[in-house]
Each structure stands twice: as C-alpha cells, then as structure tokens.
MILO-497467 format. One record per residue: x, y, z of N, C-alpha, C in turn; residue in one letter. Coordinates in steps of 0.02 Angstrom, whole numbers, plus 50000, padded with zeros to 5 digits. Example, Ala and Ser with C-alpha at 12.3 -4.5 7.8 and 13.67 -1.06 7.14 Angstrom:
// MILO-497467
506604971650390506154977550390506604983550390a506424988850354506844994750357506455000250394s
***
This chain:
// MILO-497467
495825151450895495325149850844495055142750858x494405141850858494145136350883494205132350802x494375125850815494225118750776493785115050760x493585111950725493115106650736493005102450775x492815098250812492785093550875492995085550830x493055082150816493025074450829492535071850871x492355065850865492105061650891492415061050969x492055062151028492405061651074492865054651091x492625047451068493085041751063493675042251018x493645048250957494185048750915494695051750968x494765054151003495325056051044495585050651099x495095047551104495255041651141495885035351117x495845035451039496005030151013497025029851033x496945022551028497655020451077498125022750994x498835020850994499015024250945499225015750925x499465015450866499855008750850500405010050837x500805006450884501535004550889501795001450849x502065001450805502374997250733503074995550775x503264988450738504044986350757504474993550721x505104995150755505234999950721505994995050698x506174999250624506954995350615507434995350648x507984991050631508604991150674508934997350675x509474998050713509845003750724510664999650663x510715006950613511305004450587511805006150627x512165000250609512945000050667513395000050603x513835002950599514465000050562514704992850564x514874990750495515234983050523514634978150582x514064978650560513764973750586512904972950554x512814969150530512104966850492511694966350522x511284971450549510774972450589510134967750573x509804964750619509074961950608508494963450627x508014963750587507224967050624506684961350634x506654959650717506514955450738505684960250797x505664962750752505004968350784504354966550783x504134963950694503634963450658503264958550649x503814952950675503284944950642503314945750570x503924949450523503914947550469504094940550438x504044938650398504284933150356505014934450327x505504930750350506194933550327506334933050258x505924926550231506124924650163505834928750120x506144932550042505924933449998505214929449980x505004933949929504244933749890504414926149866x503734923849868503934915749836504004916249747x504254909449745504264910449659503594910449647x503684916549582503114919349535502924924549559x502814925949628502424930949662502804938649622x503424938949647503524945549611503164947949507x503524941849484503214940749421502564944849405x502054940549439501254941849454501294949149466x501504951649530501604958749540501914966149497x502214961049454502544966249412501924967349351x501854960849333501164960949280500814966549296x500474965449364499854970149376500024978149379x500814980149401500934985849411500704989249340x501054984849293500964987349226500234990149202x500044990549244499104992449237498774995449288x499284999349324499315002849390498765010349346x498705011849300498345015749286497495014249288x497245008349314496635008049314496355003849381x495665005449381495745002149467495724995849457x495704991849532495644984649526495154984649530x494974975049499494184974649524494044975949577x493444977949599493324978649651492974974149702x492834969649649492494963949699493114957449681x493564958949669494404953049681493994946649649x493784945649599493374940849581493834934749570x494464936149525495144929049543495274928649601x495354930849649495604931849723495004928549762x494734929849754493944927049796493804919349761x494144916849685493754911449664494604905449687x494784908649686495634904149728495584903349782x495154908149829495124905749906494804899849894x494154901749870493754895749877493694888449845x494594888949835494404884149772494884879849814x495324884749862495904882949890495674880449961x495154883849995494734882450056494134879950071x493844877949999493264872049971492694875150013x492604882950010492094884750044491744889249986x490804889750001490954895649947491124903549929x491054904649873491364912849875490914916949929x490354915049940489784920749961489884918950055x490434915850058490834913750136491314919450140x491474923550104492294925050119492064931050116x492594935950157492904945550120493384946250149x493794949950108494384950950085494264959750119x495124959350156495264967350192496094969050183x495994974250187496664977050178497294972750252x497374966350249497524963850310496844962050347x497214957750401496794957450477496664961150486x497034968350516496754973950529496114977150493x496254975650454495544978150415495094974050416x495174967550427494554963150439494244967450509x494684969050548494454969550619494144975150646x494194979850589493864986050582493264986450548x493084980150502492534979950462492074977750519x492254970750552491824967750595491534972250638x491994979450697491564978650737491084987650707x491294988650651490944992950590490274990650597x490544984150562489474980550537489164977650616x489564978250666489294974750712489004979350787x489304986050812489754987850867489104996650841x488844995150877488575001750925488905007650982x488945013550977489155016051027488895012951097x489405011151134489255006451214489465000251200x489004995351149489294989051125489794985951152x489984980551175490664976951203490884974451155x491724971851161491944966551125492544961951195x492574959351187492654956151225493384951851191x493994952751228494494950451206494864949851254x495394945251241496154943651314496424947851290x496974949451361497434955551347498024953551375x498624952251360498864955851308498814951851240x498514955351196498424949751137498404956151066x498124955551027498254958050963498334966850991x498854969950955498644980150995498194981950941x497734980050901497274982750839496694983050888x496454978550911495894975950940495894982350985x495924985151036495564990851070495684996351004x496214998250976495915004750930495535003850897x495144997850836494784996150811493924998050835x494224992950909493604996450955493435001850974x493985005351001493865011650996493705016650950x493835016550919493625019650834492855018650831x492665013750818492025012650829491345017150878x491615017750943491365020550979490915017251028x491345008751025491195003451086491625001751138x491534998051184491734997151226492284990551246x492784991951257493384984751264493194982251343x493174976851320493054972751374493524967651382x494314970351438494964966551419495014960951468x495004954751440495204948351483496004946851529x496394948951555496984945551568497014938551533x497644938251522497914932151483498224929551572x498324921651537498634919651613499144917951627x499674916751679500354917651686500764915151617x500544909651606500784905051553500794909651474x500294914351477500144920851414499524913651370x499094910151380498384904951369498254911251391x497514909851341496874912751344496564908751407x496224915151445495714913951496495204912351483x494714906451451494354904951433493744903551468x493734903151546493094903351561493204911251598x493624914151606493554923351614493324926451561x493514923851499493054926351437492364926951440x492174920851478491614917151446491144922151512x491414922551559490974926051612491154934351600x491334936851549491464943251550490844945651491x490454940451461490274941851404489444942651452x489244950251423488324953751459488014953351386x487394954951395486894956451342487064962551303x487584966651325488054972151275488564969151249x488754963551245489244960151221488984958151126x489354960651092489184958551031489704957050983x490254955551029491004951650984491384948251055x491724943251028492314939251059492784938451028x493204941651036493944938451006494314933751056x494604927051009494984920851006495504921750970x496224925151001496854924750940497174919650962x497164914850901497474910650915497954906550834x498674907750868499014908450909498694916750952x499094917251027499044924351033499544927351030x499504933350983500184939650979500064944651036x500514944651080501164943351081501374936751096x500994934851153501044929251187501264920451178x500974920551115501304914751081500774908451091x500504907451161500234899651157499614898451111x499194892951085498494893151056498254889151093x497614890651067497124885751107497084878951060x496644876551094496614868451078495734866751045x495814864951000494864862050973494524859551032x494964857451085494244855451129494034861051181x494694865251183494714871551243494044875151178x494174876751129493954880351096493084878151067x493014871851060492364869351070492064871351131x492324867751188491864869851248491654879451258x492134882051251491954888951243491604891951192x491644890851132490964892851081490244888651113x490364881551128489604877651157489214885151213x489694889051263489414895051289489284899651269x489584902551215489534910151182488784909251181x488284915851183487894915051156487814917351071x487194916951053487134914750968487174923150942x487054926951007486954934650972487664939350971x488104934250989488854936650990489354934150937x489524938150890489894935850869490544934150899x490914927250866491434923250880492054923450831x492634926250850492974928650799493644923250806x493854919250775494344915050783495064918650735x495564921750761495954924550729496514920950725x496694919950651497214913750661497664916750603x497824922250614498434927750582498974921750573x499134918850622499744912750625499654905050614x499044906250596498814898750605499394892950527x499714894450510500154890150465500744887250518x500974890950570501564890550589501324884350663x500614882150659500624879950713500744872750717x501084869350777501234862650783501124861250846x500604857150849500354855650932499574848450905x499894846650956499044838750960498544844050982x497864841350949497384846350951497264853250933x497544853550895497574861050845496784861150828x496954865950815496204868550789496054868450726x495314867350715495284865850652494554871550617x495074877650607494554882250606494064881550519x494144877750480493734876550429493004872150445x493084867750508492634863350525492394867550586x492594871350619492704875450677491914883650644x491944883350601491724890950560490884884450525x490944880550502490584878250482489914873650529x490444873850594489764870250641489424878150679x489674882550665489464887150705489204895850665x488604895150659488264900550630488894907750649x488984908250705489254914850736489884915150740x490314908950703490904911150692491314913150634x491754916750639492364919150594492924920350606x493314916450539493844916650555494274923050517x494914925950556495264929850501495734926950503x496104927050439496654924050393496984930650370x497614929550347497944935350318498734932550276x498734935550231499364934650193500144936850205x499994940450266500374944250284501154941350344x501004935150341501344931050382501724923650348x501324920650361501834915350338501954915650232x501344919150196501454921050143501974926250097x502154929450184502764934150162502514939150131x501664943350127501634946550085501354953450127x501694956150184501594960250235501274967750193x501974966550162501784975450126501364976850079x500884972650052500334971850011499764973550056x499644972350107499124973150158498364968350119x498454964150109497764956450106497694950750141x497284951750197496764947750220496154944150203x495914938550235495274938550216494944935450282x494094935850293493674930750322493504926050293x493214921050337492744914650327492384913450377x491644914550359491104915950400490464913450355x489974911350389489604909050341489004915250340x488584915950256488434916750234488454926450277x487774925050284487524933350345488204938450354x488664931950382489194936250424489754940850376x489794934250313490384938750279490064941950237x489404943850232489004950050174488954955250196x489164954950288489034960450326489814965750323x490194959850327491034960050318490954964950251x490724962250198490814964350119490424970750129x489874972750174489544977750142489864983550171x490174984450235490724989550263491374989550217x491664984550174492134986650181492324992050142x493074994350130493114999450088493374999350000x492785002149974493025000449906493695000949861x493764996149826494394996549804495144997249855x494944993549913495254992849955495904988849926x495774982649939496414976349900496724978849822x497094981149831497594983349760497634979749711x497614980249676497694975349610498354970049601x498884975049633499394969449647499454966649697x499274969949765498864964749820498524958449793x498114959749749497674951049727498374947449686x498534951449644498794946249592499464942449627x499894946549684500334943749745499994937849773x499204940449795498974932649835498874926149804x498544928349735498304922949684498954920749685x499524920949656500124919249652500504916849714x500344919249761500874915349832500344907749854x499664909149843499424900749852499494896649798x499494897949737499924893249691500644890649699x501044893049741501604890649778501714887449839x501084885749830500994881849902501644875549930x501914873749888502364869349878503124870449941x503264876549909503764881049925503584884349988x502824884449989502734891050063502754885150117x502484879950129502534874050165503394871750183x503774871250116504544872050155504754876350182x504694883150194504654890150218504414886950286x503694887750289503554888650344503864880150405x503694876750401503984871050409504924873750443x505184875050392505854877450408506064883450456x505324888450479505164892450523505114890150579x504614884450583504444879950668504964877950676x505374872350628505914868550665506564874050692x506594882450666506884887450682506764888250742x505944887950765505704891750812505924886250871x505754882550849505854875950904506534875750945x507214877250906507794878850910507904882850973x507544888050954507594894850993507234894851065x506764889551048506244890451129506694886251160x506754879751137507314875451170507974879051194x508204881451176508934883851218508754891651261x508164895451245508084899051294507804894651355x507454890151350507364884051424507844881051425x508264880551400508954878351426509334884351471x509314889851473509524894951482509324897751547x508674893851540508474896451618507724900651598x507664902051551507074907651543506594902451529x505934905551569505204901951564504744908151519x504904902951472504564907351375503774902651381x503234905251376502534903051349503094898151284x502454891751281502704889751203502464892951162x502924893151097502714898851037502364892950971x501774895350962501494891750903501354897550838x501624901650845501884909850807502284908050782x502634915050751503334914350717503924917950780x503664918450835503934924450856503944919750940x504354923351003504344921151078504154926051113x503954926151162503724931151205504354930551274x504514937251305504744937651366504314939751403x504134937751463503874942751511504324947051573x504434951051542504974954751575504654961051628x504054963251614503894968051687504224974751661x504724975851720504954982151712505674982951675x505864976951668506454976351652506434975351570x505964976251530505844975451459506344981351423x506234985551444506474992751415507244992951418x507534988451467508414986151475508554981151437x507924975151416508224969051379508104972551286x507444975951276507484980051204508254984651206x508474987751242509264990051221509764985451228x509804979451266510294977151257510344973851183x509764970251150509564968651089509734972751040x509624979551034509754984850983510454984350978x510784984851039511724985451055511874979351023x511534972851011511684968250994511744967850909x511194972550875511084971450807510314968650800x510064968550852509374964250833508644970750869x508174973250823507514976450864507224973650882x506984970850945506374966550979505564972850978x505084969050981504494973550999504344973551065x504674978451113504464979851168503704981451198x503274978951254502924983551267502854983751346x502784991151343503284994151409502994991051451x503334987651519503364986351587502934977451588x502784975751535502374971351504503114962951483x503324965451435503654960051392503894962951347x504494957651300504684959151233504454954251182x504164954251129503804951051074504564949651014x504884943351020505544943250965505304939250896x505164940350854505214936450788505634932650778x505404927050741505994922050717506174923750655x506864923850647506844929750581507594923450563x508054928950537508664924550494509114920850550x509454917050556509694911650594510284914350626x510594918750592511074924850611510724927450698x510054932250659509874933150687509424931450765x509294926350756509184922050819509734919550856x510274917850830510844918750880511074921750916x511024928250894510974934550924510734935750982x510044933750974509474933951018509564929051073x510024922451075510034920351104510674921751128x510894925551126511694928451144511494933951222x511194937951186510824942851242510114939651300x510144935451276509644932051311510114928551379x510574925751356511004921851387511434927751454x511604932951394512034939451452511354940051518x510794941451476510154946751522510224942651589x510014935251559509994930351612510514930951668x511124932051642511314929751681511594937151739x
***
C-alpha cells in the first residue's frame, strides 16, 4: 500500500543524538556527563515561581511572554522589539533559517560544532555549507569567510564551540563580521557564553548593536540550570527579531518556562556563584588532563573535548565501566561535561588509565 511521500529533504534529516543516562551499577553513583547539564539544583525561588504557574496549568500562557520579554530587556538594556523567545536555542535555530532559508539557500557553519545546525538546515530544505574546525577545535575564520557565495544567507559563530570548547575573540570576531556581507545573516551563538574566561571575550551586546545583520542566541538552558523547561531567546535588532517572532510557534514557551526564567535572572546573585564555581571546576580538570599528557582544546564551556578518532567508542566504555556517560561522536571525539566533583574525578581516573 502506497504512503504519502514527505518532503524529499525530510528523509534526509540527520537524527539528534541526545546524551543518553548513566548505566546503573550497584554500589556505585553513577554520573551524566553527556549533556552540558548544570549539576546544581533550580536556583532559589525558581522552583517556587514554577509551582505558582503549574497551578494554572489549565490555561494557556501568554503568548507573547510579556514579563519574560520586559526582564530581558530590563536585564539586557535592550529594547523589547530586539528580542524572541524559542523553545531553547534549538528553536531559535529553526526559526532563523524558517524566516530566512529557501530551498538551495546556504548556511554556512564550522564543523564539528552545534549537531542542531545541519538538521535545522535540513528541515528547511537548504543547503549546509560545513567549515572544518581546526586542529586546536577554533573556528576557521577566514575558511568561513571564503565559503560564504551569493546563496549564502546565514553564518553561524558558536561561540564557545560545542563540542569543541575554544571561543573566539572580539577582534577574531570583528575582523570577520567587517567581511560578511550585509545580505547574510550573522548568528553569534553564545549557548555558553556565562561560563567564559579568557582576555578578549566577546562582547556580544555591543557586538549585535554595531551590526545590522547580527544575532545573538542565548538560552536558559545552561548555566541557568533550566534545561528541561526548553527557553531561549535572540537579540537582534529590530527587522531581524520580528522575523524571529513572526515564525515562531505559538504558545511555544510554557507558562512555567517564563515564570522559571523570570525567576532564575532575579537570582542572579547565586547563578554567578554557580557558574564562577563551574570555571574554577573546569579549570581543575583541563589542568591535570595536561598534566596527564592529553592535548584538550581550552574549554570556555562547561564541558572538554577529546579528540579521539577511532578510539572514541573504547574511551565512551571505559567511562560508562567507570560510572560516568561521556557524549561520544563516533570516530570524531568525546564531549565530557563538568558536572559533580565526584564526578570529574572519575573522569580523570579513566583519562589517566586510557592514557596510559
């Protein structure tokens, strides 16, 4: 019996690989070091807030997040008619190349870097246009810049990059927007951008504001600890994020999605010792794997990268045997989160055997 057809790119689309959980062991406290989650509990109030809103789970949310939208901007001194709000990054990244992305269309991104970015594209029914990242796992920034044709109508910039870990720098990142041209959008993805510590960071609020064609995505889903809510947002000026708002999907952001976010940036206090207490974690961890002998990209993430080749698929089981899930991707590397302190010991336990 014949079927309906799909979209011939709908069969195309890559699948997404989620961190998967640990394996329970008896007698041993497994860790899930897969996700780039946030180890710490909801900040204070956040659950509070969340429980409020459940209580009214019988009606929809606003739909235009009107508290949620007037806290960004109150919190990011930009105005409201700058921002939209997605179910996550991911959903930012599906809106963009939605309002943007023609069947053929390019987007233009390093690889290995976010796994949303080609299905996104693909979905669409445009074309990935994948940069190699370079030994170090840095963005190729003038391979970007010469990969981009008159079908080019997005660039992605993750920075930090997932898996990879390093970011770019405001001046790497100036000189390369001074090339983009003006009919491409410029997407500065800074999913991690709380966790970063480096001279010359980027300064994507001044970064979005000198440049008609850029945007940034942000997400709650990381250093806010608020993964399983799924809220993101852009900052783009004016054109860009009405284009963002007019794809997206209604009643998307949950009602307790907003009232979680409104509530985790009022704790700003607390998320700053969090995250703060994450780098000097992370710092820990890169340091004694270069002590160890392993040459790790620096991590300005929450998370380290291996580049392991073929041998990834032997260092993800020795990890599991250990108590800890790494995010493998095959023949490529393993992607480890910085997660509970337990757990990074761990990591540096098996790191230490692999090596040696």
């Amino acid at each position: 019996m014949a079927h309906p057809q799909p979209r011939p790119n709908v069969l195309q689309i890559p699948t997404y690989v989620p961190g998967k959980p640990p394996t329970v062991r008896p007698g041993m406290t497994a860790y899930k070091l897969s996700s780039n989650e946030n180890p710490y509990p909801p900040l204070p109030g956040v659950v509070e807030a969340a429980t409020r809103a459940v209580a009214t789970m019988n009606r929809y949310p606003d739909m235009g997040s009107t508290a949620l939208y007037d806290a960004l901007a109150a919190r990011l001194d930009v105005p409201v008619a700058d921002l939209a709000l997605a179910t996550g990054s991911v959903g930012l990244i599906y809106q963009l190349v939605s309002a943007y992305c023609d069947t053929g269309d390019e987007v233009v991104y390093p690889w290995r870097s976010f796994e949303a970015y080609p299905i996104a594209v693909t979905t669409a029914g445009a074309t990935s246009v994948q940069v190699p990242v370079l030994p170090d796992g840095r963005h190729d920034l003038p391979a970007m810049l010469a990969a981009i044709t008159d079908r080019t109508r997005i660039v992605m910039v993750c920075t930090p990059n997932n898996p990879t870990g390093p970011a770019v720098t405001q001046s790497e990142l100036d000189a390369f927007l001074a090339q983009v041209p003006p009919h491409v959008v410029a997407v500065v993805d800074e999913a991690y951008l709380e966790f970063v510590r480096m001279d010359d960071a980027v300064d994507g609020l001044a970064t979005y504001r000198a440049h008609p064609n850029v945007v940034l995505f942000r997400t709650f889903s990381k250093a806010y600890g608020l993964a399983g809510f799924r809220v993101g947002y852009a900052v783009a000026q004016g054109p860009v994020a009405a284009a963002l708002r007019a794809v997206s999907l209604p009643f998307g952001v949950s009602a307790v999605a907003q009232a979680a976010a409104i509530a985790s940036l009022e704790a700003e206090a607390e998320l700053l010792e969090r995250v703060e207490a994450l780098a000097v974690e992370r710092a820990r961890v890169w340091g004694a794997l270069l002590e160890l002998g392993w040459d790790v990209p620096e991590p300005q993430g929450n998370f380290v990268w291996f580049a392991l080749g073929e041998r990834t698929g032997d260092f993800a089981m020795a990890a599991d045997e250990a108590g800890i899930v790494v995010r493998p991707f095959a023949g490529e590397g393993a992607r480890v989160s910085i997660g509970e302190n337990e757990g990074n010991d761990r990591l540096l336990e098996v790191a230490k055997a692999f090596r040696a």
